[in-house]
C-alpha positions as CSV (number, residue, x, y, z in Angstrom):
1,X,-52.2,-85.0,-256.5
2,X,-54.8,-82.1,-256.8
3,X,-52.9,-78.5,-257.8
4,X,-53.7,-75.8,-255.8
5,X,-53.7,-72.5,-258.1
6,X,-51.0,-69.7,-256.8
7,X,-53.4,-66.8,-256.9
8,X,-57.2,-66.1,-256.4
9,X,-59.3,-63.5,-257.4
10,X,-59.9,-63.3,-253.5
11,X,-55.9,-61.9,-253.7
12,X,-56.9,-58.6,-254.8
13,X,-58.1,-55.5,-252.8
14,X,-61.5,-54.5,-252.7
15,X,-62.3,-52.2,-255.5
16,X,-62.0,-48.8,-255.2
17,X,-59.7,-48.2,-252.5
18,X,-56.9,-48.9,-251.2
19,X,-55.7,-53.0,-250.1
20,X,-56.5,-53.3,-246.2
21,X,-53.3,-53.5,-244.6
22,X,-53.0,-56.4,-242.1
23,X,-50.2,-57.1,-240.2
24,X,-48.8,-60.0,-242.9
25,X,-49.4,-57.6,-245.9
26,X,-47.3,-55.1,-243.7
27,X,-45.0,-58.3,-243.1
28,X,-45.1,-59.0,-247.0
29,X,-44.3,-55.2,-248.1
30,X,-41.3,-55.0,-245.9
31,X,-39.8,-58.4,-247.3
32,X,-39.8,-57.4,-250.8
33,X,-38.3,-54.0,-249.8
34,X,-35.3,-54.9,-248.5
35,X,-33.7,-54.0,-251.8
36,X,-34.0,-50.1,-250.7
37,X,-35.9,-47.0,-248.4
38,X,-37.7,-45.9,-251.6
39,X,-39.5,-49.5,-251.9
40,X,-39.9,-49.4,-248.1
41,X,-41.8,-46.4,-248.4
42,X,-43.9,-47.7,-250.7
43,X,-45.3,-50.5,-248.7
44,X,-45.7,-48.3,-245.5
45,X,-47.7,-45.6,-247.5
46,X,-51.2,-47.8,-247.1
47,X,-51.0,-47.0,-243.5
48,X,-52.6,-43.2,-244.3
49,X,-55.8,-45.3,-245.3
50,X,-56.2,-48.0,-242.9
51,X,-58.7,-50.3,-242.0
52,X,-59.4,-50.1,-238.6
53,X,-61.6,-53.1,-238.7
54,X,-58.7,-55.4,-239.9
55,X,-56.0,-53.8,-238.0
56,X,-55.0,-54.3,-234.0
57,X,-52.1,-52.7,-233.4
58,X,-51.9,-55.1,-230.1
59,X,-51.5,-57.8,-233.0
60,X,-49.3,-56.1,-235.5
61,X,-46.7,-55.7,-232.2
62,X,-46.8,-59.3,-231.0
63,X,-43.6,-60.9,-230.4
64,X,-42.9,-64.4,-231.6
65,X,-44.1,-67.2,-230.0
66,X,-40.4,-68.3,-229.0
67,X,-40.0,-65.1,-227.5
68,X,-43.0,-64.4,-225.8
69,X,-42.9,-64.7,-221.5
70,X,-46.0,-66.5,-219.5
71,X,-47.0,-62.7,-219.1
72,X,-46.3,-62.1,-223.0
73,X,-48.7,-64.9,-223.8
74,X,-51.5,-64.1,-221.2
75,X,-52.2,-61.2,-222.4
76,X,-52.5,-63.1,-226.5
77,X,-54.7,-65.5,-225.2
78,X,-56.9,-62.2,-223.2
79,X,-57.0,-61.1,-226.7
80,X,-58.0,-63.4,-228.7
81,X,-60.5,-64.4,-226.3
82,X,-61.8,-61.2,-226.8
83,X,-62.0,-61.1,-230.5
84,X,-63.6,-65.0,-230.6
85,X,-66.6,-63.6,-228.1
86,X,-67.0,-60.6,-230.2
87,X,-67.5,-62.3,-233.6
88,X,-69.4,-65.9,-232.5
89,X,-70.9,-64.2,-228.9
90,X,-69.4,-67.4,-227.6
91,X,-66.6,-67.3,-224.4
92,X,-63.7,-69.8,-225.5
93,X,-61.3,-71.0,-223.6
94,X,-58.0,-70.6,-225.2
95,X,-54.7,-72.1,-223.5
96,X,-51.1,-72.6,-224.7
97,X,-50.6,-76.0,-224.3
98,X,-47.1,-77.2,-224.3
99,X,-45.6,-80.7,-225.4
100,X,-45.1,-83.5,-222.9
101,X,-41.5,-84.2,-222.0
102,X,-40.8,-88.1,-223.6
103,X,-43.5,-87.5,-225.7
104,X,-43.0,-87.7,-229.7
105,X,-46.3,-88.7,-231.1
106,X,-46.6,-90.8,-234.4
107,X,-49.8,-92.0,-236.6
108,X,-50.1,-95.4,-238.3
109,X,-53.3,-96.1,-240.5
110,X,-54.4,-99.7,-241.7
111,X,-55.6,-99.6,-245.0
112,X,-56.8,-102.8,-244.8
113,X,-59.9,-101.5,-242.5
114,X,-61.0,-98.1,-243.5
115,X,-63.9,-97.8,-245.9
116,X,-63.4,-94.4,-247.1
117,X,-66.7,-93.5,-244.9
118,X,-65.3,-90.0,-244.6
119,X,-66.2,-89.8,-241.2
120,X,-62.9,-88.8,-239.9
121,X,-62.8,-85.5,-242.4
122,X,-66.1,-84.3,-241.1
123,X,-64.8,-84.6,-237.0
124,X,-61.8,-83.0,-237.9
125,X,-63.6,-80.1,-239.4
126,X,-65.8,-79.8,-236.4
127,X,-63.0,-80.3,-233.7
128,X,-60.3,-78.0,-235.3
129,X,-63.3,-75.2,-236.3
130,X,-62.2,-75.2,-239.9
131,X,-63.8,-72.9,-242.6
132,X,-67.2,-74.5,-244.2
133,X,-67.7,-71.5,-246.3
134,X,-65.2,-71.4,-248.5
135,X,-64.8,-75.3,-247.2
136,X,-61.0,-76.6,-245.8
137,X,-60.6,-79.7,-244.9
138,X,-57.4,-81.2,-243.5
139,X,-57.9,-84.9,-244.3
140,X,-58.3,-86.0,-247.9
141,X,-59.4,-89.7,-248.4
142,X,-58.4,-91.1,-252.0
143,X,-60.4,-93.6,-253.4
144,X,-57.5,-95.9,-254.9
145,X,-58.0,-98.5,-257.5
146,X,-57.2,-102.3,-256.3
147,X,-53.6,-103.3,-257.1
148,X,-52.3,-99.5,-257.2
149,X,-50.3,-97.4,-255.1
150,X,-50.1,-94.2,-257.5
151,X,-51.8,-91.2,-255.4
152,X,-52.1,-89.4,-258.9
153,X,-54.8,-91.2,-259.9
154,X,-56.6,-91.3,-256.6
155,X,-60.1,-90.2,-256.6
156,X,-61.5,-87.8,-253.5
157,X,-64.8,-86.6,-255.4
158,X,-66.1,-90.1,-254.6
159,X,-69.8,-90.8,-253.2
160,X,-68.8,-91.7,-249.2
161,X,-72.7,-93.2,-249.7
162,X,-71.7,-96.0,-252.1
163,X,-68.6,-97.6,-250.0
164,X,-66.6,-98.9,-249.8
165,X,-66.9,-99.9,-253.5
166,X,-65.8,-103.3,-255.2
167,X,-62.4,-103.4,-256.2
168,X,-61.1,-100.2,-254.6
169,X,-59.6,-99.4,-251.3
170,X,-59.0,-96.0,-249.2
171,X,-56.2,-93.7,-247.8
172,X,-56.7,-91.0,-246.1
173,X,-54.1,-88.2,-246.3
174,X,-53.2,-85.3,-244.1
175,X,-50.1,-83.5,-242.7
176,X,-47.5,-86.1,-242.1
177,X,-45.8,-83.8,-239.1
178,X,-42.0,-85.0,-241.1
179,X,-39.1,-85.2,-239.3
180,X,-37.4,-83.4,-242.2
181,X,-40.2,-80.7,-243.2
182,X,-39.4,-78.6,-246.6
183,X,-42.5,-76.6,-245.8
184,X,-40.4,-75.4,-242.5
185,X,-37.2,-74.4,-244.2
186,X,-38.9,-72.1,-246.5
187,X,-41.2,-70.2,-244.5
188,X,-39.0,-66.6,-244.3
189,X,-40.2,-65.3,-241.3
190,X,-40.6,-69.1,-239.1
191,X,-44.0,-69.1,-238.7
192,X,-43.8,-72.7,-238.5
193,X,-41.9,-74.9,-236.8
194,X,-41.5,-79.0,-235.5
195,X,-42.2,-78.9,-231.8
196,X,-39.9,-81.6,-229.6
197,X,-43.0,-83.9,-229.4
198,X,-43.5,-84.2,-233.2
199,X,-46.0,-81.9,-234.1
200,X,-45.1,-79.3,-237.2
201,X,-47.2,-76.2,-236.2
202,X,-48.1,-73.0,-237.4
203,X,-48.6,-69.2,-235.9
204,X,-51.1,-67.6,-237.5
205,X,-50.6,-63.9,-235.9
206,X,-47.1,-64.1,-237.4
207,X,-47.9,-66.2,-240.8
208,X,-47.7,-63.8,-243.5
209,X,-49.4,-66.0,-246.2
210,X,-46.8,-66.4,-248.4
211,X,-47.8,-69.6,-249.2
212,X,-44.2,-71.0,-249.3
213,X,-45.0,-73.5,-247.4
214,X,-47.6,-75.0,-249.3
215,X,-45.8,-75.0,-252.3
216,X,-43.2,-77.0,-250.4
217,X,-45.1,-79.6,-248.9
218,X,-45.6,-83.1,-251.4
219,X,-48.4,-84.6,-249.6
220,X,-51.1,-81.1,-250.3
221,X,-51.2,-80.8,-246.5
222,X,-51.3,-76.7,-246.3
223,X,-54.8,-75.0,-246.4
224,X,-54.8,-71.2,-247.5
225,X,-57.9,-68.9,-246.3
226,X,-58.2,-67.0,-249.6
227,X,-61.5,-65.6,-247.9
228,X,-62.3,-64.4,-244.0
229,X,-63.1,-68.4,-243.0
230,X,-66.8,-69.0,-242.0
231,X,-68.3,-71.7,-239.8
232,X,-71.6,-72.1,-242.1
233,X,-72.7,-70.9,-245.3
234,X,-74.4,-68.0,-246.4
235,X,-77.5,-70.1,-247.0
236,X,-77.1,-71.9,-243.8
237,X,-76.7,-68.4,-241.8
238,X,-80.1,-67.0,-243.1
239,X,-81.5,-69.9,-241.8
240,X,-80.3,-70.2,-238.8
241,X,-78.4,-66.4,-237.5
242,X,-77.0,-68.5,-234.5
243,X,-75.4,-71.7,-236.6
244,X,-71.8,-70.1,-236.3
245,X,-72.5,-69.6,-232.5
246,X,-73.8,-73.4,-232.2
247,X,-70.8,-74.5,-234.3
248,X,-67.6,-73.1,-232.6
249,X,-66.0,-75.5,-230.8
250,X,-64.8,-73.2,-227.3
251,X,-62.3,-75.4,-226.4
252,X,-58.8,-74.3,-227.9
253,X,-55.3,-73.7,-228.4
254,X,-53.3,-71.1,-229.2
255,X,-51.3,-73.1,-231.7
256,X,-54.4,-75.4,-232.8
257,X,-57.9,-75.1,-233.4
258,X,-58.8,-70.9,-232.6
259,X,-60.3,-69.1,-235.4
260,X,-57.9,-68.4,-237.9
261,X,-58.0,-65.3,-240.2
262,X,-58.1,-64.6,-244.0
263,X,-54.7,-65.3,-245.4
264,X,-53.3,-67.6,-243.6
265,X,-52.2,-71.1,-243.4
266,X,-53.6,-73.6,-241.4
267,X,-53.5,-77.7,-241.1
268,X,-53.6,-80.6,-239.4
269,X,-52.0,-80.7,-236.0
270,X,-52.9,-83.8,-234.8
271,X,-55.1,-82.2,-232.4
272,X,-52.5,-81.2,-229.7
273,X,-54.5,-79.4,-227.5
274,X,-56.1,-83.0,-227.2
275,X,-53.4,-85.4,-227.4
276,X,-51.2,-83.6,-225.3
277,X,-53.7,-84.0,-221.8
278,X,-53.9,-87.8,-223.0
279,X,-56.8,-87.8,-225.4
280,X,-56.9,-88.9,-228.9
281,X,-56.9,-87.1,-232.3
282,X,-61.0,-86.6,-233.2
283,X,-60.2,-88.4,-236.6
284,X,-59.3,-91.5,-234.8
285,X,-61.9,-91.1,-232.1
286,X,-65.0,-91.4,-234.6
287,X,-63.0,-94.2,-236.9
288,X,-65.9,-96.6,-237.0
289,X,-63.7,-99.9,-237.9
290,X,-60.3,-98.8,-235.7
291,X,-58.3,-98.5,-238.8
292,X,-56.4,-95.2,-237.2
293,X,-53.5,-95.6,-234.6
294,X,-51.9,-92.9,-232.7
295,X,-49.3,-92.9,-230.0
296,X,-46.4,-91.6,-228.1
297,X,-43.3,-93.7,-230.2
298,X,-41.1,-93.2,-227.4
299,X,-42.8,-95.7,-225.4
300,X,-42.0,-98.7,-226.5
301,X,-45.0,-100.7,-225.2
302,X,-47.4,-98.4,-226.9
303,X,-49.4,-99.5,-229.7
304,X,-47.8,-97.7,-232.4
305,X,-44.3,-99.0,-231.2
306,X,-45.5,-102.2,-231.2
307,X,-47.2,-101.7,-234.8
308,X,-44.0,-100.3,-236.2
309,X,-41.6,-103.4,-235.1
310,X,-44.3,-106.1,-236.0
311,X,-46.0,-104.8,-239.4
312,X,-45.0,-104.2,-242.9
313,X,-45.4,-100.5,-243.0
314,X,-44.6,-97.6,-245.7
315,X,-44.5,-94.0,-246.0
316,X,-46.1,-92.0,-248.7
317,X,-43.5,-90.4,-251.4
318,X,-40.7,-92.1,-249.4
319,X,-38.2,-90.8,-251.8
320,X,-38.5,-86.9,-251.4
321,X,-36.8,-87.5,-247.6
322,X,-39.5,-86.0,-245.6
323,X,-39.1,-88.8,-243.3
324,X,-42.7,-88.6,-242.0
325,X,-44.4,-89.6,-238.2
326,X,-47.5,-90.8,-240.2
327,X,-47.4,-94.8,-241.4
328,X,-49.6,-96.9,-243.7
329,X,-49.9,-100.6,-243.5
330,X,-51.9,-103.6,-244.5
331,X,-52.7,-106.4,-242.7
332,X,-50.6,-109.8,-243.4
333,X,-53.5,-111.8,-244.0
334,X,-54.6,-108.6,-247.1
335,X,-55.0,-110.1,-250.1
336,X,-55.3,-107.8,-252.4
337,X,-52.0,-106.7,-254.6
338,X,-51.7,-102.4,-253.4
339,X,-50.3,-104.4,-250.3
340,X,-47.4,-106.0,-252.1
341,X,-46.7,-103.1,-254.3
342,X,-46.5,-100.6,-251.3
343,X,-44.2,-102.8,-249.8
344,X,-42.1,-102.8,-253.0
345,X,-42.2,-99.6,-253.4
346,X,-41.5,-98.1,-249.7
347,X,-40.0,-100.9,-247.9
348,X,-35.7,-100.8,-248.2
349,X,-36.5,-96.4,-247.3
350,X,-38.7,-96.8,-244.7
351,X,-37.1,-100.1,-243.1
352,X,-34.2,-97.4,-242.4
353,X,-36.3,-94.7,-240.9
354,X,-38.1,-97.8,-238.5
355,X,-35.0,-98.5,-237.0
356,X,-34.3,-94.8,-236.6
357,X,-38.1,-94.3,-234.8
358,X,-37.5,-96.8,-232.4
359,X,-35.4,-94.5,-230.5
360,X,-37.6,-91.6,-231.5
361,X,-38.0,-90.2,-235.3
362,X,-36.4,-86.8,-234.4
């Protein structure tokens, strides 16, 4: 898999003068001064020069979002709806959309029909407003050689204009939303968490950009904004001043798609503030040859249930224990070897974890 390098030149203050205090860098300071008043001190001293521009003390004050009341969270959304208008002179409407009781969603993805068109990457980035400028994407499709399973030697620089290409096949990979997340135990301040349908999510007003999590995750599924995230490109901007405006997708979620902020961590979701009024994930939605399957697993006449019980299925990295919602599998009729050595590989760990899901994974 790709390696993400621990620091940036995008880490460092601006030059000549003093870092711009945010509420994580506050967040960050505090942490490592635990150890005594004197290093305490230290971190606190930046506030003499702040940043108004990067500061709201509305934000820096916000409670958790376990601990916020209807109230609490109005007034968060007023906010934010605020700050969106202000900097894309768009009105969004931003909601806090809460999980469905007997809902646990799950995601199963035949390999045997995608073609690596790269068409769900590019609907994700629209739906879920991700950065273009520095670019984040939450789905990364591997180009995988015929009769291999090893993701190391995956390819995602491809051409998505020259496939799908003779003797190759394609897997898409994006945050598996595991039943047993590593990048949730080490986030020190629990800016992330599993909600009871599934989804592992993140707060961005209280992530502190540690970047624990991604360090923790095996399948690469964390983004960091090492830069202030940007709908369009420089180039595309003085071309077009209103492309950012014409590009923000107003519809959101407080723990989903709104604008996030430079560093942070952000990923894939599976589009609650869709899925949970009923709708599907955008990736599957645009899937020209239906190779992406999404569902409530709970129900055990949905699709997914039915595709779990009746199909030879795997799990990526099966033996770190994540226990992941998000299944591959090839058709019965594939003949092409990946399909047997996935099932060699996965099968006797994930055959456990089946039996488990047919109750509900969590």
């Amino acid at each position: 898999m790709d390696a993400t390098p621990l620091h940036s030149p995008n880490d460092q203050p601006p030059a000549g003068g003093a870092p711009r205090v945010t509420r994580r860098s506050f967040l960050r300071g505090s942490l490592g001064a635990a150890g005594g008043l004197a290093a305490l001190a230290a971190a606190l001293s930046p506030l003499r020069e702040l940043d108004t521009s990067d500061f709201s003390l509305e934000k820096f004050l916000q409670k958790h979002y376990k601990e916020m009341d209807e109230e609490e969270m109005r007034a968060v959304l007023a906010r934010i709806e605020r700050e969106v208008e202000q900097r894309y002179r768009v009105r969004p409407e931003i909601r806090d959309i809460k999980p469905l009781d007997g809902v646990e969603f799950v995601y199963a993805l035949n390999l045997s029909r995608c073609i690596g068109c790269r068409r769900c990457v590019h609907a994700c980035v629209a739906e879920n407003n991700q950065s273009r400028s520095p670019e984040i994407q939450y789905i990364r499709v591997l180009e995988m050689e015929r009769g291999s399973i090893d993701l190391e030697r995956g390819n995602h620089h491809y051409n998505p204009n020259e496939v799908p290409r003779p003797g190759h096949y394609y897997m898409p990979v994006q945050c598996h939303q595991c039943k047993n997340p590593p990048c949730v135990k080490v986030c020190p301040v629990e800016a992330t968490w599993t909600e009871p349908d599934g989804i592992t999510v993140i707060d961005y007003d209280w992530c502190i950009g540690c970047r624990y999590c991604e360090a923790a995750c095996p399948y690469w599924a964390r983004r960091f904004n090492f830069t202030k995230p940007r709908l369009a490109s420089e180039d595309e901007i003085a071309r077009d001043p209103d492309i950012e405006r014409k590009r923000l997708n107003p519809k959101m979620s407080y723990l989903s798609n709104r604008p996030r902020s430079q560093g942070v961590m952000e990923k894939c979701h599976f589009c609650l503030h869709r899925t949970r009024e009923g709708r599907m994930p955008a990736c599957l939605e645009v899937c020209p040859v239906g190779a992406r399957k999404f569902g409530n697993i709970l129900d055990p006449n949905s699709e997914v249930a039915q595709i779990l019980k009746t199909n030879h299925i795997f799990v990526l990295k099966a033996e770190v224990g994540t226990l992941p919602r998000f299944f591959y599998y090839f058709d019965d009729n594939y003949p092409r070897a990946e399909a047997s050595a996935a099932r060699k590989v996965s099968l006797p760990i994930v055959g456990q974890q089946v039996a488990q899901c047919a109750g509900g994974c969590a």
